[in-house]
C-alpha positions as CSV (number, residue, x, y, z in Angstrom):
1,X,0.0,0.0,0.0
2,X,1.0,3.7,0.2
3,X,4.9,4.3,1.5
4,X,5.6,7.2,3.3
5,X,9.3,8.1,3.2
6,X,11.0,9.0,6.5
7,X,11.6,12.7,5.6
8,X,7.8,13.3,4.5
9,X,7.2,11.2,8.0
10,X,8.7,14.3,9.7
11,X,7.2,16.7,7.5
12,X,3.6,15.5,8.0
13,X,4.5,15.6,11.6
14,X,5.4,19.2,11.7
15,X,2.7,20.4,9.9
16,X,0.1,18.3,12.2
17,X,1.7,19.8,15.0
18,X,1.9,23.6,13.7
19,X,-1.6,23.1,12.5
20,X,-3.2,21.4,15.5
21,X,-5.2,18.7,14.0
22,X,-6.7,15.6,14.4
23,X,-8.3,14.5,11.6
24,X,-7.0,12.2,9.3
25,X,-5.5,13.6,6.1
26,X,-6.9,12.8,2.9
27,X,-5.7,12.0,-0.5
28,X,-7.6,12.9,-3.4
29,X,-7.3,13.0,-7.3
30,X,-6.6,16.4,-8.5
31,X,-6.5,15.8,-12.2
32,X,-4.3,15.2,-14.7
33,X,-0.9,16.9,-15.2
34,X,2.0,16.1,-18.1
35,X,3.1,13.7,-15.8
36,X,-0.5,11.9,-14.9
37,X,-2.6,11.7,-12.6
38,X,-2.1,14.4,-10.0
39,X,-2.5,14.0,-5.9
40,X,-3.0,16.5,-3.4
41,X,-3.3,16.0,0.2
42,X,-5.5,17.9,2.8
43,X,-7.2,17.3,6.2
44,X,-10.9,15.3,6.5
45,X,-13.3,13.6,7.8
46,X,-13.1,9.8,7.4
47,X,-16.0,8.8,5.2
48,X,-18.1,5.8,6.0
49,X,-16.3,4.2,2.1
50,X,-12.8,5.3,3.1
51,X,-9.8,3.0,2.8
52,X,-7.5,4.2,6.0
53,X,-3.6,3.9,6.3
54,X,-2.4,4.3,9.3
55,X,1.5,5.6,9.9
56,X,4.0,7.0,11.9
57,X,1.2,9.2,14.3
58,X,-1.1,10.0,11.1
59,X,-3.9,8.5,9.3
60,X,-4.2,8.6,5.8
61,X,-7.4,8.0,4.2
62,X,-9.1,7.9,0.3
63,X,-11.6,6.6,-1.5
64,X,-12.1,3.0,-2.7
65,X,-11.9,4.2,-6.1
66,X,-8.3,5.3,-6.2
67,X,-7.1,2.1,-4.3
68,X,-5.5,0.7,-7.5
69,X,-3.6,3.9,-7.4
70,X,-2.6,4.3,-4.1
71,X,-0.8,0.3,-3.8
72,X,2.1,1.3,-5.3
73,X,2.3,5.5,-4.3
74,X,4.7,7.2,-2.5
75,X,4.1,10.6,-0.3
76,X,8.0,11.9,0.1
77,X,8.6,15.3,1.1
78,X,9.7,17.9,-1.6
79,X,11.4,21.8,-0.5
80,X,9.6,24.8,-2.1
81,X,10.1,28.1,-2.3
82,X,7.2,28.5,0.1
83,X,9.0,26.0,3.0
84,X,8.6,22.3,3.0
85,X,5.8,19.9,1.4
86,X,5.0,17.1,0.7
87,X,3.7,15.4,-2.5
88,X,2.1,12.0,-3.5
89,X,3.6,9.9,-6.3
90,X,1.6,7.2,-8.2
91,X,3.3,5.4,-11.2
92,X,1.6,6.0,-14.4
93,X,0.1,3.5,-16.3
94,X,-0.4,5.5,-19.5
95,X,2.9,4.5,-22.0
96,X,2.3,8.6,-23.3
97,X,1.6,10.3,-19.9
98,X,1.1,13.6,-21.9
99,X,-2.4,14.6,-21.6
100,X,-2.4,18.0,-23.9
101,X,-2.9,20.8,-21.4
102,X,-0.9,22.8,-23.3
103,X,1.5,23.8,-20.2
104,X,4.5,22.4,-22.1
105,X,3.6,23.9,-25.7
């Protein structure tokens, strides 16, 4: 299932902390980018559906439909201009994983 690397481990932990939640942190399907499917993370309510991860002092959670998705993705944390992050990768399964948004062009 999902692998969270160390160094997002830590990340997630900070921003739990600095926010002051409790609530389990969701993954979601945000579209599609050049690279292919895109996930983005934010805190939520477990849903009665929900597949739940737990890790490291978190829970993740998503829906059963992005399950296939989520066996082989990896949150790992990234540094932005705007401080540390994390992201979630999924491998595609597209051979072209160009979806003609025009963003490259």
């Amino acid at each position: 299932m999902i692998n969270v690397t160390p160094k997002a481990t830590e990340t997630i932990q900070a921003i739990i902390k600095e926010a002051k939640k409790t609530d389990p942190i969701r993954i979601f399907f945000a579209g599609y980018s050049c690279s292919g499917p895109s996930y983005m993370m934010a805190f939520d309510k477990k849903k009665e559906d929900d597949i739940e991860v737990k890790t490291d002092g978190f829970k993740l959670i998503f829906e059963k439909g992005i399950e296939e998705e989520m066996k082989d993705a990896v949150v790992d944390s990234v540094d932005t201009p705007e401080g540390p992050g994390v992201v979630v990768r999924v491998k595609s399964t597209s051979p072209s994983t160009c979806t003609s948004c025009a963003g490259c062009h």
